[in-house]
N, C-alpha and C positions, 0 to 999 in steps of 0.2 A: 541510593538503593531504592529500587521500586515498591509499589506495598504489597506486587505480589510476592515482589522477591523476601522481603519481613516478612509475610503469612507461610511464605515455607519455611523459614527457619525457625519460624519459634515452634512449628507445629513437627513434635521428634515420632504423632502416632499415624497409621491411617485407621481409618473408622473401616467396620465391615461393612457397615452402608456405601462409602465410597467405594469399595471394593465392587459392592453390586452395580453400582452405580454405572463407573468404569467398564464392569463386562456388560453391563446392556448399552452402554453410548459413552466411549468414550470421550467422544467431543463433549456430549454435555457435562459429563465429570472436567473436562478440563476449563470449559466454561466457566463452569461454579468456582470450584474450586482457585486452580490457578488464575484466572481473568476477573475472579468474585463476581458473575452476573448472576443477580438472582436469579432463581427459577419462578415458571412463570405460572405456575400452581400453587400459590404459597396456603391460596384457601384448603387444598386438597391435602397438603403436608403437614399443615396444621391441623388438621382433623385427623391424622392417625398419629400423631405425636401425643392427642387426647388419647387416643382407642391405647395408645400403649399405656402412656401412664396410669389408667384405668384398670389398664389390666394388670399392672404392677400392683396395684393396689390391690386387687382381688387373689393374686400371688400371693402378697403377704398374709393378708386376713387366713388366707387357706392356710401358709405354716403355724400361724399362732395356732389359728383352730384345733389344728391337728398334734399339736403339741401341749395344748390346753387337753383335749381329747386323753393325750399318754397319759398325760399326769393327774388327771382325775380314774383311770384305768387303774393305775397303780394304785392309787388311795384306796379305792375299792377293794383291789385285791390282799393290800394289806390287812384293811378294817375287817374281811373275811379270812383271813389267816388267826387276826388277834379273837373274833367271837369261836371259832374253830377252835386253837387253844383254850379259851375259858372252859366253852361247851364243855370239853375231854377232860379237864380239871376238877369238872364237879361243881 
C-alpha cells in the first residue's frame, strides 16, 4: 500500500479549507493532499495559522468578558432589588 493510499484511509473527514482549496486549484489540492507535496508558501501559511489562532483567542477573551459583563449585571440588579426592599421596609 502506498502512503498516499494510508493518508486516505485513515483520513474519514475533509477539511473546509480543502474544500476551498479544491475549488480555487484542484491540482494543487491534489498535490498536497493526495501526492503530500508541500506547498510552496509555507512562510505565508504559517503566518495566518498565527492571525487565526490569535484571533481565537480574542474570541474567547470576548465570551468570558461578556459573560463576566452578565453576571456582574445581575449582582447589581439583585443588590438593587435587596436595598429597594429594605428601603420600603423601613
Amino acid at each position: 500500500m502506498s502512503c498516499a493510499e494510508r493518508r486516505n484511509r485513515l483520513r474519514a473527514y475533509t477539511r473546509a479549507s480543502e474544500v476551498g482549496q479544491y475549488t480555487y486549484c484542484a491540482r494543487a489540492w491534489w498535490l498536497g493532499v493526495v501526492q503530500g507535496v508541500p506547498p510552496a508558501n509555507l512562510e505565508a501559511l504559517e503566518g495566518g495559522q498565527l492571525a487565526h489562532r490569535r484571533h481565537g483567542r480574542q474570541v474567547v477573551a470576548y465570551h468570558r468578558l461578556r459573560s463576566l459583563g452578565y453576571a456582574l449585571l445581575a449582582a447589581a440588579m439583585l443588590l438593587s432589588a435587596i436595598l429597594l426592599w429594605m428601603l420600603t421596609r423601613g
